[in-house]
C-alpha positions in Angstrom: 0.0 0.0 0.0 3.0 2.8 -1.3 -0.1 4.4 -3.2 -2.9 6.6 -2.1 -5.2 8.3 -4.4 -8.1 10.4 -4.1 -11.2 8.4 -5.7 -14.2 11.4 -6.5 -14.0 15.6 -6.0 -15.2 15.5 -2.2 -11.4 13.5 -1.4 -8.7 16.0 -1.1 -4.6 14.2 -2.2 -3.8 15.1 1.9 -6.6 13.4 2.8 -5.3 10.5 0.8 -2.4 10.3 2.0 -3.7 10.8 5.5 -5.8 7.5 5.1 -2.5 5.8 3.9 -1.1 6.3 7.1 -3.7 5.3 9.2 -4.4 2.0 7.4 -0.2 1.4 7.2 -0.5 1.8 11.2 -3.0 -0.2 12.0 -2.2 -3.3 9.5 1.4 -2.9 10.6 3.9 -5.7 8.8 0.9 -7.6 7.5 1.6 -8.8 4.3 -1.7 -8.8 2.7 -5.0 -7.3 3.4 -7.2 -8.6 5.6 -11.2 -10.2 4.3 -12.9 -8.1 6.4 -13.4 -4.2 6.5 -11.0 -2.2 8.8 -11.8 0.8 10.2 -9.4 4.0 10.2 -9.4 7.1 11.8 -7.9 9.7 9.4 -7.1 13.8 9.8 -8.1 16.0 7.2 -6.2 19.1 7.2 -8.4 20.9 4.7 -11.7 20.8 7.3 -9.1 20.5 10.4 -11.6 17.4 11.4 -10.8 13.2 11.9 -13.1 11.2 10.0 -13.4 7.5 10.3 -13.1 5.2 7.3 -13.9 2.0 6.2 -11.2 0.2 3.8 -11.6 -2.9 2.5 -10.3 -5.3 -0.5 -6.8 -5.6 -2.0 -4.7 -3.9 -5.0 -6.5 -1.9 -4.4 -7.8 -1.0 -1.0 -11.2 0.8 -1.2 -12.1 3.3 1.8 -15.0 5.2 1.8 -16.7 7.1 5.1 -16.2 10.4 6.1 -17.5 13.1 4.5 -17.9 10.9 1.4 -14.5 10.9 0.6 -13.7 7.7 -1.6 -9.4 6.9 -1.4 -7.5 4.0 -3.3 -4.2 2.5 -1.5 -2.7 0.4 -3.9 1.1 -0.9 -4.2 2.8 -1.4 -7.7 0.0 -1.7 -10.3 -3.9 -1.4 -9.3 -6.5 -2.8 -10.9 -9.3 -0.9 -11.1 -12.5 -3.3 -12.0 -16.3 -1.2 -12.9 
């Protein structure tokens, strides 16, 4: 998960990036992403507020919650299914 990007207009690139964080701290050294949702507590520095988020899946991650922010972690190559 070396990737973060925003996923819709309501996600700010910070806000990414903060998510990345958060999900890197709480999975620690696990190698792969685990089958169930995990929740993430995330800063945004554009509304100076925490949100929580949900992020679930693998290459890549999906989170959604907040303020209906949407952000991709992804490491190497995503793919991106409709």
């Amino acid at each position: 998960w070396a990737n973060a990007a925003s996923g819709n207009a309501q996600t700010s690139c910070p806000f990414a990036i903060a998510v990345q964080a958060a999900y890197v701290t709480v999975l620690g050294s696990a190698a792969t992403a685990p089958a169930t949702p995990v929740a993430v507590t995330a800063h945004s520095t554009v509304t100076n507020k925490d949100y929580v988020m949900s992020c679930v899946g693998d290459q890549p991650v999906t989170c959604t919650g907040g303020n209906n922010a949407v952000v991709y972690l992804y490491g190497g190559s995503a793919t991106f299914t409709p």
